[in-house]
C-alpha positions as CSV (number, residue, x, y, z in Angstrom):
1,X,75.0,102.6,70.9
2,X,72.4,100.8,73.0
3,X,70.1,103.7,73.3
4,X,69.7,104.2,69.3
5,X,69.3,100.1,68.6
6,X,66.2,100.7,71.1
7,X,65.0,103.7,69.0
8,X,65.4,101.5,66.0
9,X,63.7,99.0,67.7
10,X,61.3,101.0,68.7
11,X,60.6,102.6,65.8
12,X,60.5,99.4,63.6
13,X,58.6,97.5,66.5
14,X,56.3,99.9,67.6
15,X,54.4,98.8,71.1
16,X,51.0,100.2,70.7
17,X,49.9,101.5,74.7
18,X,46.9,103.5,75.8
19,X,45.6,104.1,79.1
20,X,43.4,101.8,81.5
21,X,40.5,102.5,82.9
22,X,39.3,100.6,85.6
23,X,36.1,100.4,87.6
24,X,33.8,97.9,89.2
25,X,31.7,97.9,86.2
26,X,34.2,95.1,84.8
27,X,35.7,92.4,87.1
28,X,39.4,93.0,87.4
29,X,42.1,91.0,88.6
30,X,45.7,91.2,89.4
31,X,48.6,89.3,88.9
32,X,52.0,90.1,90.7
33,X,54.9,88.3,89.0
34,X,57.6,87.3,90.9
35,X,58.0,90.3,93.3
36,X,60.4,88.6,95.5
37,X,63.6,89.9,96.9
38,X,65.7,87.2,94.4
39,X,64.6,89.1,91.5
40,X,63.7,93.0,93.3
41,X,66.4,93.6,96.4
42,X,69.6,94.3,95.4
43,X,72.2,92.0,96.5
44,X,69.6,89.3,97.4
45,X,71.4,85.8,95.2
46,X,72.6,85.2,92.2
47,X,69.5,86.7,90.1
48,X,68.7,89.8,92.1
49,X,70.5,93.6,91.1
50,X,74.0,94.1,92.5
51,X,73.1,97.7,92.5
52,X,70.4,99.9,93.0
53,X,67.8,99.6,89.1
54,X,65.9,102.4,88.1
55,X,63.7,100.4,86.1
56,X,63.6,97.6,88.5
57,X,62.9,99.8,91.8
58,X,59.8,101.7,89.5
59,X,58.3,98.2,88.6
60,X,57.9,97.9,92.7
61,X,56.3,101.1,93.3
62,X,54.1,100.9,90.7
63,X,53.2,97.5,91.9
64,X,52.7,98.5,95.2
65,X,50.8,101.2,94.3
66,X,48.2,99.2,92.3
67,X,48.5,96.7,95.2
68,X,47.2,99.3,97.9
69,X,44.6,99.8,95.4
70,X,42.9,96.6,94.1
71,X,43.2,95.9,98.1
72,X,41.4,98.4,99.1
73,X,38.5,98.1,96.5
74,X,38.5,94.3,97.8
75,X,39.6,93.3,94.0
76,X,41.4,90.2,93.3
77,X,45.1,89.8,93.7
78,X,47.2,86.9,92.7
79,X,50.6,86.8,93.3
80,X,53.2,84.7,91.8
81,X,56.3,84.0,94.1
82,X,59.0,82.1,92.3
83,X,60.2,79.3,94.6
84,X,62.9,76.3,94.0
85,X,63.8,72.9,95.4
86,X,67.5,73.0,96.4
87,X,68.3,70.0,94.6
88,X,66.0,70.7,91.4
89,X,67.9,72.9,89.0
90,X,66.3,75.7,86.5
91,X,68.5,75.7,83.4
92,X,70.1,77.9,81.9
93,X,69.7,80.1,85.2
94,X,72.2,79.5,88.3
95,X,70.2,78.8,91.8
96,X,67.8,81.3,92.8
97,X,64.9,81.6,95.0
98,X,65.7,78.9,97.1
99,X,62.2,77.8,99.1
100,X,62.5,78.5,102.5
101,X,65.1,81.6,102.5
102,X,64.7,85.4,101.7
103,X,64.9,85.1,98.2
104,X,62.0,83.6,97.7
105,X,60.0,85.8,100.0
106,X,57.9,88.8,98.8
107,X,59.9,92.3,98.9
108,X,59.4,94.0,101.8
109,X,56.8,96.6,100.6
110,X,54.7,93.3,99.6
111,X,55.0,90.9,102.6
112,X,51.2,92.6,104.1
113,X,50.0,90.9,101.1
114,X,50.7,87.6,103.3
115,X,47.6,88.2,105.5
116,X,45.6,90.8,102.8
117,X,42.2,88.3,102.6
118,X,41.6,89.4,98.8
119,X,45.4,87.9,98.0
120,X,46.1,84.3,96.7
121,X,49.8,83.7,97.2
122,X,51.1,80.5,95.1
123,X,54.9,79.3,94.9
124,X,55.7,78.3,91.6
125,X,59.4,76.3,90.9
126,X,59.0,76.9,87.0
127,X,58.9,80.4,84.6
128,X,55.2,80.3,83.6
129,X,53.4,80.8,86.5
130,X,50.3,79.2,84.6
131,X,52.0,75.9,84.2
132,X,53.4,76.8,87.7
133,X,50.0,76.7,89.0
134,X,48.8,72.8,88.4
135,X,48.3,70.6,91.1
136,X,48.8,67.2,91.2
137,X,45.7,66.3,90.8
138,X,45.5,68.5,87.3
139,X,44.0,71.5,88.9
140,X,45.2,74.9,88.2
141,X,45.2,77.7,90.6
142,X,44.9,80.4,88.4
143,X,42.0,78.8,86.4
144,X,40.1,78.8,89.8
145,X,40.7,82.5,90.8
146,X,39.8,83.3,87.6
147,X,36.3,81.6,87.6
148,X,36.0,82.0,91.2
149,X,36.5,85.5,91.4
150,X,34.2,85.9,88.0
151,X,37.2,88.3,86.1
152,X,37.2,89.4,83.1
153,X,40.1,90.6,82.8
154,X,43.8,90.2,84.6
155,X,46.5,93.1,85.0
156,X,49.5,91.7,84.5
157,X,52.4,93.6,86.6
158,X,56.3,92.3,88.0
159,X,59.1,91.0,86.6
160,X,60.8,89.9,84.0
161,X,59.1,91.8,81.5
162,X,60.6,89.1,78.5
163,X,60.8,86.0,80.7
164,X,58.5,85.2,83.8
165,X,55.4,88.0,82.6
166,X,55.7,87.1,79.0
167,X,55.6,83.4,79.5
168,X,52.6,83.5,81.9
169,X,50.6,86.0,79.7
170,X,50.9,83.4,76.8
171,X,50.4,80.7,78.2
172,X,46.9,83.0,80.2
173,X,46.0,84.0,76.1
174,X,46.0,80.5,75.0
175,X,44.2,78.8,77.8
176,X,41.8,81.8,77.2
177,X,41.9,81.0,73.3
178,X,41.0,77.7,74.2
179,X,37.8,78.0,76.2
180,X,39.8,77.6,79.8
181,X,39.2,80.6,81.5
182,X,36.0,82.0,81.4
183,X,34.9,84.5,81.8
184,X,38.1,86.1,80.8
185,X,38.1,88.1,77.9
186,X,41.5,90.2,78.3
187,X,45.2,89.8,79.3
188,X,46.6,93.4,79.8
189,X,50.1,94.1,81.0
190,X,51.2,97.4,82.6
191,X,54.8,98.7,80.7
192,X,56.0,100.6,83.4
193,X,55.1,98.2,86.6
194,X,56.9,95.3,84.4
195,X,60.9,95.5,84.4
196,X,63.9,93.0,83.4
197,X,67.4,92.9,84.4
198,X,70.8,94.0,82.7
199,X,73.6,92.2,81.4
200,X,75.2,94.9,78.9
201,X,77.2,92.7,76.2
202,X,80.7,94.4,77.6
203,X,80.0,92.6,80.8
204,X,78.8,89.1,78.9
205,X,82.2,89.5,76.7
206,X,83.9,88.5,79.9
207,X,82.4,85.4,81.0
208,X,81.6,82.7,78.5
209,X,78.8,81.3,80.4
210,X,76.7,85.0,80.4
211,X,74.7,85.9,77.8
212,X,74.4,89.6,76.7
213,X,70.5,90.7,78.0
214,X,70.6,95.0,77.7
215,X,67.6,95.8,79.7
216,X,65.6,98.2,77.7
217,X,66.3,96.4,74.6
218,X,64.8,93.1,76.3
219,X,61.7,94.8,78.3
220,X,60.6,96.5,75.1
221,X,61.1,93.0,73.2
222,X,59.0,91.6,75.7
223,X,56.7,94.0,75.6
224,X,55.9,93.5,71.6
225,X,55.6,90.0,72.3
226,X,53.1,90.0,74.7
227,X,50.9,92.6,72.4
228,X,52.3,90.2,69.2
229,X,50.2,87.1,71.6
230,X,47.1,89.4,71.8
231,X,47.8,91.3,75.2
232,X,46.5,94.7,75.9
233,X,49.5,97.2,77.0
234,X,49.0,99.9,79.1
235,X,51.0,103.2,79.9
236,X,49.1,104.0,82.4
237,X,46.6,102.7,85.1
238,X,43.6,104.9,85.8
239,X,40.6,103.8,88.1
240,X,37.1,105.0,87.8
């Protein structure tokens, strides 16, 4: 039943995807959303898989992979960590990603990124990782890597493909829209190193307090949103 709603969807909400190229002839960026073990390692809190995810586990490697990469070129990496006060709660979501424990840290195929010099690490305690980047004193970390770094253009990887990535590439198109962000011309997120969790609605049916969230259903909607914004999606990641 799930599997032909998403071919309906599918078909009447079509994603439109081509490949990327990348090369050093345009200034490339990117941004790791919430790759920490609350979200990616099963059995790590309330928010993290209880069992091994296909779609989850791919969204890591691919990450990685493009990781290794963009390091290795000495290309700009950002990487959003989500990261809570104890005593500050995130409604409608039960505590996750407490600061200070393993949830919050970086998965384990990540944590080099702690000393790679071409990665900026930020905490964030909210979804949108650009609102999660102001300072007090109205400065935004992501605005400056942007115009530090001269990009023109962000990769958008992690996780969740309808909630954390789609907020942040939004709110990144707007600032952008707005005259914010230059030089940034284009906010492109990569379908298959993006992934979202699974709540089938049998499950939901048996606890008031969860909502039904079937996981390609949700990444695809996520997806068509973030193109629906103005994103770029890609199926594949190519480099020059």
């Amino acid at each position: 039943m799930v599997s032909q709603t998403v071919d309906l969807l599918r078909e009447e909400l079509p994603v439109e995807q081509e490949p990327l190229h990348l090369s050093s002839d345009i200034k490339t960026g990117l941004v790791l959303v919430d790759l920490v073990n609350g979200f990616c390692t099963v059995g790590s809190g309330n928010l993290a898989p209880r069992q091994p995810d296909k779609q989850i586990s791919g969204m890591v490697d691919a990450s990685v992979r493009l990781s290794k990469v963009f390091a290795q070129k000495n290309w700009p990496i950002l990487a959003f960590l989500d990261n809570h006060h104890p005593d500050i709660p995130e409604p409608p979501y039960p505590p996750h990603c407490i600061a200070g424990t393993h949830e919050a840290n970086l998965v384990p195929e990540l944590l080099w990124l702690e000393n790679e010099p071409n990665a900026t690490l930020r905490r964030k305690d909210c979804i949108d990782g650009f609102v999660g980047s102001i300072e007090k004193d109205g400065s935004n970390v992501f605005v400056d890597w942007v115009k530090n770094n001269q990009i023109k253009q962000v990769l958008v990887v992690g996780i969740c493909t309808d909630i954390c990535v789609m907020d942040f590439v939004s709110s990144a198109l707007a600032a952008r829209n707005r005259g914010l962000l230059p030089p940034l011309e284009n906010v492109i997120v990569y379908s298959k190193a993006c992934a979202t969790y699974d709540i089938p609605l049998h499950v939901a049916k048996t606890n008031k307090d969860v909502i039904s969230h079937p996981q390609e259903l949700m990444h695809h909607i996520g997806l068509y949103i973030s193109r629906g914004r103005g994103a770029k999606i890609a199926s594949e990641v190519l480099f020059d």
